[in-house]
C-alpha beads as a LAMMPS data file, in Angstrom:
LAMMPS data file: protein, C-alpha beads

74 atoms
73 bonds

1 atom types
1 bond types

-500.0 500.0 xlo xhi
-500.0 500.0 ylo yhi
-500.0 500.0 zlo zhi

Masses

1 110.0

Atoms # bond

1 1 1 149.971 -366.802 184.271
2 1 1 152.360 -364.285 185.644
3 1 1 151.374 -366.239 189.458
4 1 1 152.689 -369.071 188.360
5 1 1 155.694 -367.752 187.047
6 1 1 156.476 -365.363 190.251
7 1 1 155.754 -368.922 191.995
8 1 1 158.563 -370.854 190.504
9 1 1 160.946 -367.881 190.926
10 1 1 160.041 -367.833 194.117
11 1 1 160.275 -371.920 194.835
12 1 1 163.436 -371.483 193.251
13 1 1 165.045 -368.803 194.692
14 1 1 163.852 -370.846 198.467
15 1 1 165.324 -373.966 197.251
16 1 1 169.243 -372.200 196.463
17 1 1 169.637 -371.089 199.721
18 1 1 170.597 -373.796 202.378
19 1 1 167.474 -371.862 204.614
20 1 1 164.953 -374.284 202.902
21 1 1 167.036 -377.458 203.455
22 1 1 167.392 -376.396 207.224
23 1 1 163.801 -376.174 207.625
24 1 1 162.535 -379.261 206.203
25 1 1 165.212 -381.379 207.851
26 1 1 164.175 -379.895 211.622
27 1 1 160.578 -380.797 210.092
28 1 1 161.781 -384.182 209.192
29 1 1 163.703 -384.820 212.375
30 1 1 160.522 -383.410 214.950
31 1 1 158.200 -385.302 213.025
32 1 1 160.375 -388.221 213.289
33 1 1 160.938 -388.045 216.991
34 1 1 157.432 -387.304 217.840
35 1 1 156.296 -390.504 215.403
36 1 1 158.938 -392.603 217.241
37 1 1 157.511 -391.453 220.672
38 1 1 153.905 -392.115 220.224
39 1 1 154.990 -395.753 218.683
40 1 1 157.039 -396.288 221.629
41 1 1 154.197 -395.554 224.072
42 1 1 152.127 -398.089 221.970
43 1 1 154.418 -400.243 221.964
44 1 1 154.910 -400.382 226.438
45 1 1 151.074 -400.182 226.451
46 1 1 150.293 -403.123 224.123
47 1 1 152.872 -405.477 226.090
48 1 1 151.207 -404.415 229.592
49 1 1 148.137 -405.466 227.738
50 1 1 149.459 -409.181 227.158
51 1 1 149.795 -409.516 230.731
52 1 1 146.339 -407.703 231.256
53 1 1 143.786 -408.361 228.747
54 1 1 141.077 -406.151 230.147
55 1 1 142.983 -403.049 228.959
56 1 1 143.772 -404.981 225.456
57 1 1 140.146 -403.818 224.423
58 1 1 140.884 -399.963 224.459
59 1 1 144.105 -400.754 222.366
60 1 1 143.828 -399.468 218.819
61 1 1 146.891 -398.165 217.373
62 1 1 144.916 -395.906 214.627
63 1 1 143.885 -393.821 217.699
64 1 1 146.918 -394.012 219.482
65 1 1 149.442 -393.062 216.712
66 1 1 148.284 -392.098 213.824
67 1 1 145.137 -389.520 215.154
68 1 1 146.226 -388.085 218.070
69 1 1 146.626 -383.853 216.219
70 1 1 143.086 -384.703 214.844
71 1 1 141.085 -385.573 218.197
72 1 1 138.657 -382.723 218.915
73 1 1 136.786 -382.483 222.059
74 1 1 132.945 -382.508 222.072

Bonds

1 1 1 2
2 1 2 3
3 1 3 4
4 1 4 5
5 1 5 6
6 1 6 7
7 1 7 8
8 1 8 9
9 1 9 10
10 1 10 11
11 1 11 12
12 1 12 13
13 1 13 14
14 1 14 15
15 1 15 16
16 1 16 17
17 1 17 18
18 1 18 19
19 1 19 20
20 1 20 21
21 1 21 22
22 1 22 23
23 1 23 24
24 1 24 25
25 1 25 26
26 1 26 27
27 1 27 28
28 1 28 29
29 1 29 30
30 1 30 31
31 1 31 32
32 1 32 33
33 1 33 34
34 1 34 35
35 1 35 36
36 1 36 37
37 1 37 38
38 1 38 39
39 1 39 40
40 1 40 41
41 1 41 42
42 1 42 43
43 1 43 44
44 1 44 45
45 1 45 46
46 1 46 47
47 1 47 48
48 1 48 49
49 1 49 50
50 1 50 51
51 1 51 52
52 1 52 53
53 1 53 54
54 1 54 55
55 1 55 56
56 1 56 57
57 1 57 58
58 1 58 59
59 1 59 60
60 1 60 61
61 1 61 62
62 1 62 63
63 1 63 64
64 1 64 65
65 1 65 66
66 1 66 67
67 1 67 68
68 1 68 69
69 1 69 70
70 1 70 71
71 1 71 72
72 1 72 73
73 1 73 74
């Protein structure tokens, strides 16, 4: 019990302070950019694709955008 409570002091204490806001808006704004990039790049790549449909077939924008900090090499 006394973890939880040191917890939400803690939370609290992190949340008064303009540190905490700081951090999660650089988060927010990285994230953000990084998102926007990678659905950028899909986007260029799927329009070459209209105008070559032999690279169409490798187009997947699951593995383009949303899993590229998961791919692991084997």
């Amino acid at each position: 019990m006394s973890v939880l409570a040191i917890f939400k002091k803690e939370l609290r204490s992190y949340f008064t302070s303009p540190v905490a806001y700081v951090v999660l808006t650089m988060f927010a704004l990285l994230s953000g950019y990084f998102f926007y990039s990678l659905l950028t790049f899909f986007s260029l790549n799927s329009l070459q694709a209209s105008f070559n449909p032999a690279f169409a077939q490798s187009l997947n924008a699951t593995e383009w955008i949303v899993r590229p900090c998961c791919v692991t090499s084997r």
